[in-house]
N, C-alpha and C positions, 0 to 999 in steps of 0.2 A: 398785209399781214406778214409778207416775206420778209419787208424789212425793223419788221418792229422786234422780235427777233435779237436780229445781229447789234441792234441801235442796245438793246436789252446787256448785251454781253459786252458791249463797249462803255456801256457804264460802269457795269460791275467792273470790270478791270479798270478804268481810270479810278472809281475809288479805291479798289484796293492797292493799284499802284500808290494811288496818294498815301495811302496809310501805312506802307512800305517806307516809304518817303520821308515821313515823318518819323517813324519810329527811328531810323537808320539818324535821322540827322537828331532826335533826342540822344541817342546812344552816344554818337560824338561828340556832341556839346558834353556830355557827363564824364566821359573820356577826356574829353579837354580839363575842364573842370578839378577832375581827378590830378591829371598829372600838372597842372600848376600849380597844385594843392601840395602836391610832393616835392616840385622843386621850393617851394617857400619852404616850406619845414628846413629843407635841405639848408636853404640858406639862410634862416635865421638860427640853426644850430652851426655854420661856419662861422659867424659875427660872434654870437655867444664863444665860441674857441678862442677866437680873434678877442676880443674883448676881456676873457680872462688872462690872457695874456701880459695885457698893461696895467691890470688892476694890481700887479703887486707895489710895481710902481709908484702908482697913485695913491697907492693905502699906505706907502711910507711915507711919499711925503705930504697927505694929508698926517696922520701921525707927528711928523717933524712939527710941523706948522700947530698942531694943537699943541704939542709939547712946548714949545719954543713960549706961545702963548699963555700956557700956563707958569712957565718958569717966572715971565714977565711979569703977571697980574698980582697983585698982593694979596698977601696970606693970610687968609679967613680964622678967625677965632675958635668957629666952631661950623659943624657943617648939620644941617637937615637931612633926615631921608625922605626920599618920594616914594620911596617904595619899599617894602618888607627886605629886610634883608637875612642872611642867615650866615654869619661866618665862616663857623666853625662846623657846622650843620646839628648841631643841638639845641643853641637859642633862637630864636627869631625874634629881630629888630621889628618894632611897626614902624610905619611912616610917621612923621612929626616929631620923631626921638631926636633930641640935638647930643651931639656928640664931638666932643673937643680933638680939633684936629690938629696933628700933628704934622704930617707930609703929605706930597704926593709921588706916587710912586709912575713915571713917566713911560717906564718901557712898558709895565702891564695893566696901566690905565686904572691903577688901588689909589686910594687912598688910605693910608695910616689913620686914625684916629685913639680914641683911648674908650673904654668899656669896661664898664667896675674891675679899674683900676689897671688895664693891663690895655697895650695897642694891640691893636684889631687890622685887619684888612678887610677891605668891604670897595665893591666895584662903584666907583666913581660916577656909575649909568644908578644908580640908585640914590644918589646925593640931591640936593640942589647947586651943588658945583656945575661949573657949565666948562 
């Protein structure tokens, strides 16, 4: 009966060492967890920096290359809208409206067209022009 006892209190402390144990190495996994969590952020907001960087570059000469492409391709009669447009911010174009075109306007990506009787400017993202 002496040593039933001591056997009594060597259990209870191996489990609750274990569960010490456990909680302590939860803790650091979440700890870890946590701070790899922070350097990602960290370094996909460095890339996203890095990355705005070259896009102006890239956005001119994507720009040139459409431009260049549009200068090239032959000049449409008349253009479609795909989508509602609003010039002047009083009327609104539906889609399907064909409208006789005149130019294209290269640096700010308009197209000219004509509209009971007078030219218009209307974003080119609204056309069937491609």
């Amino acid at each position: 009966m002496a040593l039933v006892k001591p056997l009594c209190r060597v259990k209870t402390f191996a489990s609750t060492l274990a569960a010490i144990l456990v909680a302590a190495a939860l803790i650091y996994g979440l700890k870890a967890i946590i701070e790899q969590h922070q350097r990602t952020e960290k370094a996909y907001s460095e890339l996203v920096i890095e990355n705005a960087k070259g896009n102006p570059w890239a956005a001119a000469l994507k720009s040139y290359d459409e431009s260049k492409r549009r200068r090239e391709a032959p000049k449409p009669e008349s253009v479609t809208l795909t989508k509602p447009a609003s010039p002047d911010g009083q009327i609104v174009l539906e889609p399907g409206a064909k409208l006789k075109f005149v130019r294209l306007e290269d640096m700010s990506n308009d197209v000219i067209v004509i509209y009971d009787g007078k030219q218009i400017r209307i974003p080119v993202s609204v056309t069937d022009l491609q």
